[in-house]
C-alpha positions in Angstrom: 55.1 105.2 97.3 54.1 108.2 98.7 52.0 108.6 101.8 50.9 112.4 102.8 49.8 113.9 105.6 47.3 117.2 105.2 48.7 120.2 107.4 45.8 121.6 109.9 46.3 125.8 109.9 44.9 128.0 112.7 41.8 130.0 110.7 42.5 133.0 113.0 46.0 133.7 111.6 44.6 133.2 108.0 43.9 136.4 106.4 39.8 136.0 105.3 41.5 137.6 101.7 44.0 134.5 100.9 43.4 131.9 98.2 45.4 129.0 99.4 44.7 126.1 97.0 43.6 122.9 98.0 47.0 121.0 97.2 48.9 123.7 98.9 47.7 122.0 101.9 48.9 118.9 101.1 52.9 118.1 102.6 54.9 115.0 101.7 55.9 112.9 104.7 57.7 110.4 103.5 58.3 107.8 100.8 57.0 104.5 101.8 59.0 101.2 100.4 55.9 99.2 100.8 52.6 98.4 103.0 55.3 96.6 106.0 57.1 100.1 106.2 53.8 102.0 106.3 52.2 100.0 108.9 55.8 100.3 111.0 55.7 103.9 110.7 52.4 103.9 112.4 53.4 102.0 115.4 56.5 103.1 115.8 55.4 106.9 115.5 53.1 106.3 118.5 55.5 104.0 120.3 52.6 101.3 120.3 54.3 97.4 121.4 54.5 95.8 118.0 54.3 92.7 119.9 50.7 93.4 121.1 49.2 95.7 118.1 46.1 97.4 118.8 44.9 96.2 115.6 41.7 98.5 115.5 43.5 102.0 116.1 46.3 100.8 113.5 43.6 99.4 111.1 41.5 102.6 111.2 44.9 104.4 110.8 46.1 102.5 108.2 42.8 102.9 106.3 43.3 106.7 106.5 45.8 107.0 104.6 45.0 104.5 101.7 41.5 107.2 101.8 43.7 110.1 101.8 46.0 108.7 98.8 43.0 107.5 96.7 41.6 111.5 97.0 44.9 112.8 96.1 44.6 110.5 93.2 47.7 108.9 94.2 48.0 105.4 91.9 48.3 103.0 95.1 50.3 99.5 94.3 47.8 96.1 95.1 50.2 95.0 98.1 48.9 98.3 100.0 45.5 97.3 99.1 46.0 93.7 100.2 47.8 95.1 103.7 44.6 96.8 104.0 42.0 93.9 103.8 44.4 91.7 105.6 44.1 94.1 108.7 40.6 94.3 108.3 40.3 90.5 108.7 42.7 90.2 111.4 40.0 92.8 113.0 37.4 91.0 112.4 38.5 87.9 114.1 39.3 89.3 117.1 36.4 90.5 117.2 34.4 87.4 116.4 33.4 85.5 120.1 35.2 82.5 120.6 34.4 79.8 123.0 36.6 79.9 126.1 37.8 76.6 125.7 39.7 77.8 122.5 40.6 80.7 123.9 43.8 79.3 125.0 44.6 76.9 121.9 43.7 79.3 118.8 47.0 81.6 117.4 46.7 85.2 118.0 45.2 86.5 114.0 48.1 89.2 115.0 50.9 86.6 115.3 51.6 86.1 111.7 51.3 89.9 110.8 53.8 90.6 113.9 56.4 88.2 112.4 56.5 89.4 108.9 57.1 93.1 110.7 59.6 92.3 113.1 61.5 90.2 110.5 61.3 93.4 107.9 62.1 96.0 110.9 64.9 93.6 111.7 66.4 94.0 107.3 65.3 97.7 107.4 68.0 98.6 110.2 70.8 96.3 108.9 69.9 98.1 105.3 70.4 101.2 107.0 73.8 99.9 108.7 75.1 98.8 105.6 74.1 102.1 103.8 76.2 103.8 106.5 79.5 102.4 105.4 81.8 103.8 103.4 80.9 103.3 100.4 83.1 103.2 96.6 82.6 106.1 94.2 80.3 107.7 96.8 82.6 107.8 100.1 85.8 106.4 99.1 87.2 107.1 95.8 90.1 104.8 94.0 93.8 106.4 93.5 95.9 105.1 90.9 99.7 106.0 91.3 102.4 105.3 88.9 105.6 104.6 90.0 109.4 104.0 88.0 109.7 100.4 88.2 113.4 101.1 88.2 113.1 103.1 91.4 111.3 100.3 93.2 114.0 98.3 92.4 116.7 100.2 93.0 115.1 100.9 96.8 117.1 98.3 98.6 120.3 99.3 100.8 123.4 100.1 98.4 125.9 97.7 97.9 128.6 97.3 100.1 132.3 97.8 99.0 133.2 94.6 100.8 130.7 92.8 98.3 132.5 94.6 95.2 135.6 93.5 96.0 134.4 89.3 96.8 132.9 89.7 93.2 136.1 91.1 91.9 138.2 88.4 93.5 136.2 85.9 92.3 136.2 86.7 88.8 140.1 87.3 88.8 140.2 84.1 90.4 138.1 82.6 87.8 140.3 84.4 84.9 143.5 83.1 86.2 142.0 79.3 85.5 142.0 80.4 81.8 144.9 79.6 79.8 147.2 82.1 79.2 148.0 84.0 75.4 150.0 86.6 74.4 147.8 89.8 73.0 149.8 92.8 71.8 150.6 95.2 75.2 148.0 98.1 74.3 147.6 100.8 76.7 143.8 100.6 78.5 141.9 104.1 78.9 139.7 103.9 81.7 137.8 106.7 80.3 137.2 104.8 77.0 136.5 101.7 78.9 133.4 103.5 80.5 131.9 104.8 77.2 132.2 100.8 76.3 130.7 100.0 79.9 127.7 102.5 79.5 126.2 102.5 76.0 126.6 98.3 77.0 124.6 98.7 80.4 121.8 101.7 78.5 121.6 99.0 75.2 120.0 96.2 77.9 116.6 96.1 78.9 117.3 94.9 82.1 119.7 95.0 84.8 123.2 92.4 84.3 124.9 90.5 86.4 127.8 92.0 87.2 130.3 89.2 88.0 128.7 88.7 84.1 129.5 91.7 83.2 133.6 91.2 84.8 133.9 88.1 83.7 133.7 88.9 79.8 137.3 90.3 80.2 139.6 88.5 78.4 142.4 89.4 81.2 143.2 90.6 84.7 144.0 93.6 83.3 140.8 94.7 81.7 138.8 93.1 84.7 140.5 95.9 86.9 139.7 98.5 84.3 136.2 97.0 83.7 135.6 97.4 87.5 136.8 101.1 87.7 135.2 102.1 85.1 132.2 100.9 86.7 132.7 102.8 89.9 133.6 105.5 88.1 130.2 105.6 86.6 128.6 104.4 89.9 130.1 107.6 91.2 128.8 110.1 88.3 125.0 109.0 89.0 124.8 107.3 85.4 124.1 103.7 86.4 123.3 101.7 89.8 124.2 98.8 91.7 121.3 96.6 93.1 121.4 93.7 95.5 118.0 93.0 97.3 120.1 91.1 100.4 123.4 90.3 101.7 125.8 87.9 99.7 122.9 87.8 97.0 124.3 88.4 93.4 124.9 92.1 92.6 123.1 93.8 89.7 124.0 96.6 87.6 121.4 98.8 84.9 121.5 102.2 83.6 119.6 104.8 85.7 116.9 105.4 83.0 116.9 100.9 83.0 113.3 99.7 82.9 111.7 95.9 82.9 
């Protein structure tokens, strides 16, 4: 709701010549939530003690305005209309002579009016609290990142050579448990075996074991070669080694490798 206020000009600084139109002299205020927030305005732009209204001054006040709107043709909701007669009751009873032995006994008529506006002050200034925070999509505004899941995983500390080489002793230990068979003696190219070792490692979709990966050789011989070619290809940049804490099992994936 509306409530306006008329602006008063000095006549002697208003040429005689100048049409001012009658709305022109009308100046929005403020915007009223409701008849509580009017009748607070009142009191609290005059600094009256809401705790001991001067219910005539306030009334007469309060009935001014509800003239004003109704001139302005202003469309004025029934709450303002029921604040209205409600203070004009209130008036009338303390105005109304009461014996002196009730004096004491009877509720102030203001008492219930003085609640409902202390209790709506006290949910107009947390509302205006709250609406003072930071608030999403008008203060604070979400950021979505992406990130290589492969990066995230790779971000713990690189793997010690100590740790290689307790894998690599454990799988050659493991090998020599395997009964032994004559294979023909064929040379091993290292840079072969690591053509084998990558497209292997880039055809997974995740990361492999790699005391796995060593243990599929069928000897000592190609466990060695196995585990040079993978430094070798450690050392070019085309796949990494992962283990997220000490003595916990070592991982190896391509460095395009995503889960």
């Amino acid at each position: 709701m509306l409530v306006t206020e008329k602006v008063v000009f000095d006549r002697d600084l208003i040429p005689e010549d100048l049409y001012i139109p009658p709305d022109a002299l009308i100046v929005i205020l403020k915007a009223f939530t409701g008849p509580l927030d009017l009748l607070l305005y009142l009191i609290r732009r005059q600094n009256l003690d809401i705790l001991d209204i001067p219910i005539a001054e306030v009334t007469k006040q309060y009935v001014a305005y509800i003239d004003m709107m109704t001139t302005m043709r202003l469309e004025l909701a029934g709450d303002y209309l029921v604040m209205s007669a409600t203070l004009a009751q209130i008036k009338s009873s303390m105005l109304l002579p009461r014996p002196p032995e009730q004096a004491d006994e009877e509720e102030d008529p203001r008492a219930e009016l003085v609640r409902r506006l202390l209790e709506y002050e006290a949910f107009k200034n947390a509302a205006g609290e709250l609406d003072q925070l930071p608030r999403m999509e008008r203060d604070v505004f979400p950021i979505h990142a992406t990130y290589d899941e492969n990066l995230v995983k790779a971000a713990p500390a690189p793997v010690e050579m100590r740790e290689l080489l307790l894998a690599l002793s454990d799988v050659l230990d493991r090998v020599r448990l395997v009964k032994d068979y004559e294979v023909s003696a064929e040379p091993v190219s290292i840079d072969k075996h690591m053509e084998y070792v990558l497209n292997k490692i880039q055809s997974s979709s995740d990361y492999l074991s790699f005391r796995e990966f060593l243990g599929e050789a069928e000897s000592r011989e190609l466990v060695v070669v196995t585990f040079l070619a993978i430094l070798e290809l450690v050392k070019e940049g085309h796949i990494v080694l992962v283990q997220h804490e000490q003595y916990a099992p070592i991982f190896v994936g391509a460095v395009t490798t995503t889960k």
